[in-house]
Each structure stands twice: as C-alpha cells, then as structure tokens.
N, C-alpha and C positions, 0 to 999 in steps of 0.2 A: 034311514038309520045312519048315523051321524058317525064318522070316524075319529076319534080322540087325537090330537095333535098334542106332537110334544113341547112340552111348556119351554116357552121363552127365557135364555135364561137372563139376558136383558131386561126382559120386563117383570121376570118373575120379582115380586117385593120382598119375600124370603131371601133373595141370593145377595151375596154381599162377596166382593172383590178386596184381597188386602192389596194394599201399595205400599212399596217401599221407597222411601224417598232417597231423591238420588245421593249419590255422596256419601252416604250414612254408614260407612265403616264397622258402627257396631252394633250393626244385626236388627235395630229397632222398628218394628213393620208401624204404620203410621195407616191408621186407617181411612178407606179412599172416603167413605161420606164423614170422618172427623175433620179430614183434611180438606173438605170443600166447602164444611163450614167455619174457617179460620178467616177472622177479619184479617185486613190486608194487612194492617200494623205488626198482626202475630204473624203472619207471613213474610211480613221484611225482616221481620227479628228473625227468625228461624233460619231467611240466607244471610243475615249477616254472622249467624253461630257457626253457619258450617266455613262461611269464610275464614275463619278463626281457627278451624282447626290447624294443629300443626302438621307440617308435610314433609315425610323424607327427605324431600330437598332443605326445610327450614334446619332438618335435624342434624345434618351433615354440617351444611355449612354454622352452625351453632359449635359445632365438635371442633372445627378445622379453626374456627375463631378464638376457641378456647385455649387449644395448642399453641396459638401464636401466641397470645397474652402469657401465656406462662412460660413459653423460650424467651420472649423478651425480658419481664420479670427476671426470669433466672442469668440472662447476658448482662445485662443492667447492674446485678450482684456482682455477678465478676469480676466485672469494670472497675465498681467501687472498690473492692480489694484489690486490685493490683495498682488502681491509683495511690491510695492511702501506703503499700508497702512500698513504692518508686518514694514518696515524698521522705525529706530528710530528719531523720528521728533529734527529737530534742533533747541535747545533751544539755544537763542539768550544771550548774557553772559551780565549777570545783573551785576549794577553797584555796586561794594563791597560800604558797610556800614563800614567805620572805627571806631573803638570804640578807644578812648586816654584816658583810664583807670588809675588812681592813684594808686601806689603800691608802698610798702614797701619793698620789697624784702627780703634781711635777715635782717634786722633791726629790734630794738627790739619791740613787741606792747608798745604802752604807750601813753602820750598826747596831747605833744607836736611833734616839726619837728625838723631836725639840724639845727646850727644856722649857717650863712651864712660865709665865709672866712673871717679873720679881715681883715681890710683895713691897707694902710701902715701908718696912724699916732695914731692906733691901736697898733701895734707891740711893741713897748715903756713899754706897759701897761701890755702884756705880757708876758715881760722876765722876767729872774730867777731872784728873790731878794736877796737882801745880806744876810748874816747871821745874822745881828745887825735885821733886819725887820723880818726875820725869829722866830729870838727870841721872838720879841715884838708882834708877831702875834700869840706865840703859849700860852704867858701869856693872852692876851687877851681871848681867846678862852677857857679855864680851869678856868677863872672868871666867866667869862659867865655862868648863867644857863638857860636863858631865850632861846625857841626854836619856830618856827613856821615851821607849814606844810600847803602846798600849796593846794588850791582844787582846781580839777581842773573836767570839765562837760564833765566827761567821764565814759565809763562802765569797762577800763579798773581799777584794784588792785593797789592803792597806795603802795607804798613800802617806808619807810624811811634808805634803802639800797642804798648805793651808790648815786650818782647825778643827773646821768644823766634821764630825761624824756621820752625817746622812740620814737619813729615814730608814729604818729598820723593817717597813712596811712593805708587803708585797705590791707589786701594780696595780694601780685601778684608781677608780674616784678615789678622794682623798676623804677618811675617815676610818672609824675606830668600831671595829667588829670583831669576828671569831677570825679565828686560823681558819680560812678557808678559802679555795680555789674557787675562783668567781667564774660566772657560766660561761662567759666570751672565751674564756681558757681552756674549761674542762670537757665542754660539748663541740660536737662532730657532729652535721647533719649530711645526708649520704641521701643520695636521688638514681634511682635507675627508669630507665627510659629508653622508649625504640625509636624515637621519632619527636620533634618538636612539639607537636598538638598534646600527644600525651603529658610530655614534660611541662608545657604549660597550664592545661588542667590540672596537675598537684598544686603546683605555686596557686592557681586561684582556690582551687580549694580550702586552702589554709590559709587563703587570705593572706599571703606573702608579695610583698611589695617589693621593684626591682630597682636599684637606685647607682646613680653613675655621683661619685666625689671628685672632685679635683680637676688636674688636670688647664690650671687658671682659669675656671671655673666657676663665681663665689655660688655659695648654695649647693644646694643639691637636689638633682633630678629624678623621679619616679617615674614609675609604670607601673601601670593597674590594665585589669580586664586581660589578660595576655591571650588566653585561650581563643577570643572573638576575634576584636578589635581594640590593638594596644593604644591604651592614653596616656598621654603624661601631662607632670604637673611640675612644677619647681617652687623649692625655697630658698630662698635665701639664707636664712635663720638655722644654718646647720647645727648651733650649737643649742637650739631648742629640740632639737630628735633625744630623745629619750627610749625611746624602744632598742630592743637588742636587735643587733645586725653582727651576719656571719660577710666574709669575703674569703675567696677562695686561696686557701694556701699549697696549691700543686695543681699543676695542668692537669685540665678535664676537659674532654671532648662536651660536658655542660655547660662551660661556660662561655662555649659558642654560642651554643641557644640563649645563655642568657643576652650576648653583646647581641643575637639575631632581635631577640624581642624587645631590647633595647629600642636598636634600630627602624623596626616597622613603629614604633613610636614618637620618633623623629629625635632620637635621645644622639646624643654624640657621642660616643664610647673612645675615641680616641685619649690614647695616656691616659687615661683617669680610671682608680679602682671602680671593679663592680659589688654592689653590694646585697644582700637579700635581708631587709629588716622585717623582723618576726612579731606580727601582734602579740598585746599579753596574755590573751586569750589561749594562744596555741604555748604561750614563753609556759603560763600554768602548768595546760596538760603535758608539757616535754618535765616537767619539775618532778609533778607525780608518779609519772611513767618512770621517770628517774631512781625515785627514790623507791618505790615497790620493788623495783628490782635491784636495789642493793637490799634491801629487806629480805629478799628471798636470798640472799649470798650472805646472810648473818651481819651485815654491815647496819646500823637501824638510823647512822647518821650524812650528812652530805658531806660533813667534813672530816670525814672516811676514804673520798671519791676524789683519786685523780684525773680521772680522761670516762666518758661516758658519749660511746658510738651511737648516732640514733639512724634506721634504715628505714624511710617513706614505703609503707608496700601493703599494696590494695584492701579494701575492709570492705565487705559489704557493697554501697554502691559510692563509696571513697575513695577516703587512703585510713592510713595510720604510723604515725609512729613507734614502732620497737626497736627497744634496747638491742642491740647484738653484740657488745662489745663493752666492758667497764674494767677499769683497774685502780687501785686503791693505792692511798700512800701510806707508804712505810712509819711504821710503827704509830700509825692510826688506827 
C-alpha cells in the first residue's frame, strides 16, 4: 500500500507563478510563461521602454532647468528696459524763432537814418557849381550870423560838428527790422558747478564750443570734447563764425575752468577774450523757452523783453535750460 506524496509544485502543470518584471513602477504583473515566450526583439523593446522611463532625478533637474530659463528671460527684460530708458530721448527739432532785428552796424550813433540815393532829376541839383556861385555862396555865408540847431527826441549828444546826423539804429548787423533787443544783448546764460568735470559735461552736452579771440592772434581757436580729452581746432576766417557767442562780462570763478579747459587743449589763453559760441540748435530751444515764459507773464511778443536770465540745471539724465529771471521794456 502506496503512500500518496505531495504534488510537486514545480512540476505540477496546473501551477503557474506570476513575475513582475523589474523596474515596472506601475503595478503590471507580466506573466512568467508569457514572458518566456517573448522573441528577443520584443525583449530589447521592452528594456529599452523601461529605459525611457522618466526618473526623479530627470524630473528635478527638468524643474531646476526650467527656473533658470525663466530668471534669465526675465534678467534679460530688465536689462532691455534700463538700456532703452539710459539712452537719450529724441527731441523733435522745434521750429526756429527768427528775430529781423534793426542795426547799425558801423555807422555812427546819432538821430537820424541815411538819406536814400538821389533819383535822376535830382542829379542836376547835385553837381559842382561854377566858381561865379561858389563865390556868391561864400559872401553869403560870412554875412550871415544867424544860426540854428536842430532838436531832435533822442538820448544821443548833439554835436555842432560836422553835418552829418548818424544812424538812428540800435547796435548790431547793419539792417532794417523791428524795435527789438537782439539776443547777444537780452540773454544771460548762468552755469553752476562743483568741480570742473561736471562743468564740462554741461558745455558738452549742449554742444557748446570754447573759443580764445585775439590777443595778435589772427583767427580764432576752439575746443570741443572738454569733458574726456580737449581738442582744438583753429580758423582763420573769424569773420565767417556766424553762430551766437556769449563772453563773460564779470569775474567768475568759471571762467577759470573755461581758461583750464582751454589749456589742456593746448589753446593759448593769454590776453585774448574767452568765448562760448552756442549751436542753433540749443540758439532755437533758448528762443522758445524764451518766449513761453513771457507768454505766461501776459507779454505774447520778444519785443516786449529787455534782459531774459537763463539757469543750466539738471533734467533727467542732462541739463536744461530755465528762465529764472526776465524784465520787460517800458512802455512795451
């Protein structure tokens, strides 16, 4: 009689083992006689899937990569706006203010004006007299003791010297314009300053040119670039400057710095005026600023405006010119 043994469970054909294959994160049991009939092809595919999976590690440093692309992105932004607000905003080019100022030129002060070319049935009246009229004009005149002198409603010095009356015209180029106080007369320009570098950063700013006259000299000499490294230049051809130029009419501790920055330019400052000639550029915007502000004083013309102060003082990442100071002439 035969004892019954317990069934094999290796060899029992009923029994079946599940396998999970390694790696397999999500839960899928792969079973062990499916899995032992997989050609090798489906078996390289399958570790190359699980190589693929993504890993903690992938996911982190994915996150940490992320963050830096978008602080740079965002550094990058910032950059660009602080560049763009540093760079110098484009001022739009105002319309020049012409002023057609009356002048005298070299003519002499006095009351009257020239009198206009004779006309041709003038000319007659003109010519040289005979001798016989000469005579009879010089008897006349040594009888004569009766004299008069002309008044005339001016502040200029009567003279009983010579004939002629003078030019009635105020200073300046010689020509025919309004009653009006020409800018080289009526404008002040006014500079504050701690220290050289800053004083010559404004003048480059505005583009103001530093220039030495005279002095047996012929020409006249400039300076540009002040604030770096001063250059100069020289003309000859003084009487081609056209630009308006200020010179200093009362000691200022500025106009050291001007004769300093003269000097590191290799400019000769001895005896000879100093000058600062004003592009038209800045001649415009001083015109406007000018005249807005007699506009706010109810005044709405220039030839309203005797003396108009102007004070350089910081703008933004500049300067600027304002008004501090204007007074008007009487019974204008």
């Amino acid at each position: 009689m035969g004892t019954a043994a317990p069934p094999d469970n290796d060899s029992s054909p009923n029994s079946s083992t599940a396998l999970v294959e390694p790696g397999a994160e999500d839960g899928v049991a792969v079973d062990a006689g499916a899995h032992s009939e997989l050609t090798p092809i489906q078996r390289k595919r399958l570790e190359e899937r699980e190589k693929l999976r993504t890993s903690p590690f992938d996911a982190v440093t994915s996150f940490f990569m992320a963050v830096i692309l978008f602080l740079g992105v965002f550094v990058f932004m910032l950059f660009v706006i602080w560049l763009t607000m540093r760079m110098p905003e484009r001022v739009k080019p105002i319309e020049p203010i012409i002023e057609n100022a009356a002048g005298r030129a070299d003519n002499a002060e006095g009351f009257e004006r020239d009198f206009e070319p004779p006309g041709a049935e003038e000319v007659e009246e003109l010519m040289e007299p005979t001798l016989q009229d000469t005579i009879e004009a010089v008897t006349e005149a040594v009888s004569s003791v009766a004299a008069s002198l002309d008044t005339m409603n001016t502040n200029a010095t009567a003279s009983t010297s010579g004939t002629g009356k003078g030019d009635s015209r105020p200073p300046g180029p010689e020509g025919e314009g309004e009653d009006i106080v020409p800018r080289f007369e009526r404008w002040q320009l006014n500079f504050t300053s701690k220290g050289l570098k800053p004083y010559a950063q404004q003048l480059d700013f505005y583009k103001i040119e530093l220039g030495s006259l005279g002095g047996g000299v012929q020409g006249v000499d400039y300076a540009t670039n002040l604030a770096t490294r001063p250059k100069s230049r020289h003309n000859n051809d003084s009487k081609g400057e056209k630009r308006l130029y200020f010179m200093w009419a009362t000691a200022s501790p500025l106009k050291q710095f001007d004769i300093q920055l003269l000097t590191q330019a290799g400019i000769n400052t001895g005896g000879r005026q100093i000058l600062k000639f004003i592009p038209k550029d800045l001649e415009n915007r001083l015109a406007r600023t000018e005249l807005d502000y007699a506009i706010s004083k109810g005044h709405k013309s220039v030839t309203e405006i005797a003396k108009t102060v102007f004070m350089s003082k910081p703008a933004g990442s500049g300067y600027a010119f304002e008004v501090t100071e204007q007074r008007y002439r009487k019974g204008k």
